[in-house]
C-alpha positions in Angstrom: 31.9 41.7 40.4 30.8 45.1 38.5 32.6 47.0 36.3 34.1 50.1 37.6 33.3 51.6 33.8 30.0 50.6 34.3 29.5 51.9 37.0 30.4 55.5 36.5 27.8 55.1 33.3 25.0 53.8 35.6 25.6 56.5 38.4 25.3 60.0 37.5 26.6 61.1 41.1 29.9 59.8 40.4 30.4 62.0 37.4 29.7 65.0 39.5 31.6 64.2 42.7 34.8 63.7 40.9 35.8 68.3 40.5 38.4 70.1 39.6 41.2 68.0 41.7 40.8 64.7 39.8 41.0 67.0 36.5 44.4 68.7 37.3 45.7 65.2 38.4 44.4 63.5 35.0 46.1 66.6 32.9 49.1 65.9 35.4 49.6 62.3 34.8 48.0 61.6 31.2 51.6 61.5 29.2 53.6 59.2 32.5 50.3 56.6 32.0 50.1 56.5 28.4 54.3 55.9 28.1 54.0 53.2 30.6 51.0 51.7 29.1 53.3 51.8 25.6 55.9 50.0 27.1 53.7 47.1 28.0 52.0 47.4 24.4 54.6 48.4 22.3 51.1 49.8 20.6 50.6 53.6 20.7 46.4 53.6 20.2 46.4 50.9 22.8 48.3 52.7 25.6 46.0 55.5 25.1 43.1 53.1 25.4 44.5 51.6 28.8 45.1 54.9 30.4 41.8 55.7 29.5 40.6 53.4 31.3 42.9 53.6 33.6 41.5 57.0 34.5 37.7 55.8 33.9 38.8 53.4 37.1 40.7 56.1 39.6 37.8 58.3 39.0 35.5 55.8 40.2 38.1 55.0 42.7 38.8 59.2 43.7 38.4 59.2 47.3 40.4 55.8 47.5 43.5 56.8 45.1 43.5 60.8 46.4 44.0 59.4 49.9 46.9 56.9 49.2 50.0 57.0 50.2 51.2 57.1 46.6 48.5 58.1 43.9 51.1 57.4 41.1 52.2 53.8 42.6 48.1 53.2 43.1 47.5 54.0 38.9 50.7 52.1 37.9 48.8 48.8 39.7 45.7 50.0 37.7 47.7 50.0 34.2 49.2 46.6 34.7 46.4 45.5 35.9 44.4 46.5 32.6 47.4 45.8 30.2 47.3 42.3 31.1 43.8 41.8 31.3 43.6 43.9 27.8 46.5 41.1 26.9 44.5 38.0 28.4 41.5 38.6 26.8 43.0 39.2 23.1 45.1 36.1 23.9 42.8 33.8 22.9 40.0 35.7 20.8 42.8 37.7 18.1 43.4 35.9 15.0 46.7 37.1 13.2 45.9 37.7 9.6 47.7 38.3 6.4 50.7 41.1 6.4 49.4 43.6 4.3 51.1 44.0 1.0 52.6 47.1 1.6 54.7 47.6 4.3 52.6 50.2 7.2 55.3 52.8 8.6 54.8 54.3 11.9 56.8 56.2 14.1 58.9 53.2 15.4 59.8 52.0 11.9 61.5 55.5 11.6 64.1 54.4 14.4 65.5 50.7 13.9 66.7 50.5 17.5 63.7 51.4 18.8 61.8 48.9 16.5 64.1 46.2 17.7 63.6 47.0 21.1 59.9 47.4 21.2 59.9 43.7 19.1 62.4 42.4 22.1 59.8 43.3 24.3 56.7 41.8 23.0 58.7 38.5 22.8 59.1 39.1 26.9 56.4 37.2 29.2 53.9 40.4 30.3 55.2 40.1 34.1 59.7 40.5 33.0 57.9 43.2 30.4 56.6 45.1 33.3 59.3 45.1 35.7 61.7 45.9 32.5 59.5 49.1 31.8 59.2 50.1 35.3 62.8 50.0 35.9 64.2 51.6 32.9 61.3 53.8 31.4 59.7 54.6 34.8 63.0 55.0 36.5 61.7 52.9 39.9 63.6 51.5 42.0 62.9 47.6 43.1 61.0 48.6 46.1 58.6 50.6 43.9 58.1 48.1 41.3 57.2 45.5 43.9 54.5 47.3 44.9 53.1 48.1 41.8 53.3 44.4 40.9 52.5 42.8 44.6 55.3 41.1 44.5 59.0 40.8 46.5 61.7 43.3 45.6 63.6 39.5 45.3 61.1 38.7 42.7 61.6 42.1 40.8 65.2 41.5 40.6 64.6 37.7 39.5 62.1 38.4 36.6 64.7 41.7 35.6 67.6 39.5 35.4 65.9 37.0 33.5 64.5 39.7 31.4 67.7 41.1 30.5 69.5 37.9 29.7 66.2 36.9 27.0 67.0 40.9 25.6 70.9 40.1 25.3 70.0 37.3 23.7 68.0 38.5 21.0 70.0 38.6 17.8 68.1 41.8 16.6 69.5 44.0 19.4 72.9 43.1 19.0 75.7 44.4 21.3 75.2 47.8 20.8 78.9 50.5 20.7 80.3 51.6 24.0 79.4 55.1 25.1 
């Protein structure tokens, strides 16, 4: 089975078939990728590097995605699809290091909730993590995210609630005030 990425390298005709549709529909959908892609990371340059190639693929795939019944649905599959191949193959070849000596601050270290959250998440198996950041950062409903995974709208609301009660249980998130 070929790469899609090598593909668009080794065939200069796809680079110029793609126009000015594919380009307002990148521009249009660039920030919804990437903060989907984050939520499945919890890694900013990462996101960015899976809806890159997230793109690299719909373009190969234009005439395919621009014909579907739902483009967005059709380049959610294609970020899970790379996030968790991005996650399988770092599985087994990253080897955690050292922590550096000096503590690295980044944007989430600025918010503790968010930290909290984002390390809640990571602890989730990739599938609960996806249907977790479909349904509360995507705002889809079960019958979207069952699609996007290939799944049941039964099995969405199985992994969710088994998702939720692994986040409640998490001492760092705590119960949170009432609003």
């Amino acid at each position: 089975m070929s790469d899609p990425l090598d593909e668009l390298a080794a065939n200069p005709d796809v680079i110029s078939a793609g126009g000015e549709d594919f380009s307002a529909f990148v521009v249009s959908r660039w920030p919804g990728l990437v903060r989907l892609a984050f939520g499945l990371t919890g890694d900013r340059w990462a996101a960015e590097d899976i809806a890159q190639a997230t793109l690299a693929r719909a373009y190969v795939a234009w005439r395919r995605v621009s014909r579907a019944a739902d483009p967005d649905a059709y380049l959610r599959r294609i970020v899970i699809n790379t996030s968790h191949r991005r996650f399988r193959r770092h599985r087994v070849t990253e080897q955690p290091g050292d922590p550096p000596e000096t503590a690295v601050e980044g944007p989430a270290d600025l918010v503790g909730e968010r930290a909290a959250l984002l390390a809640a998440l990571r602890q989730l198996p990739p599938r609960q993590r996806a249907v977790v950041v479909l349904r509360y950062w995507e705002d889809l409903t079960d019958t979207q995210i069952a699609a996007a995974l290939g799944c049941s709208p039964g099995t969405v609301r199985s992994q969710l609630s088994r998702a939720l009660a692994k986040l409640r249980e998490d001492p760092a998130l705590g119960e949170g005030e009432e609003r």
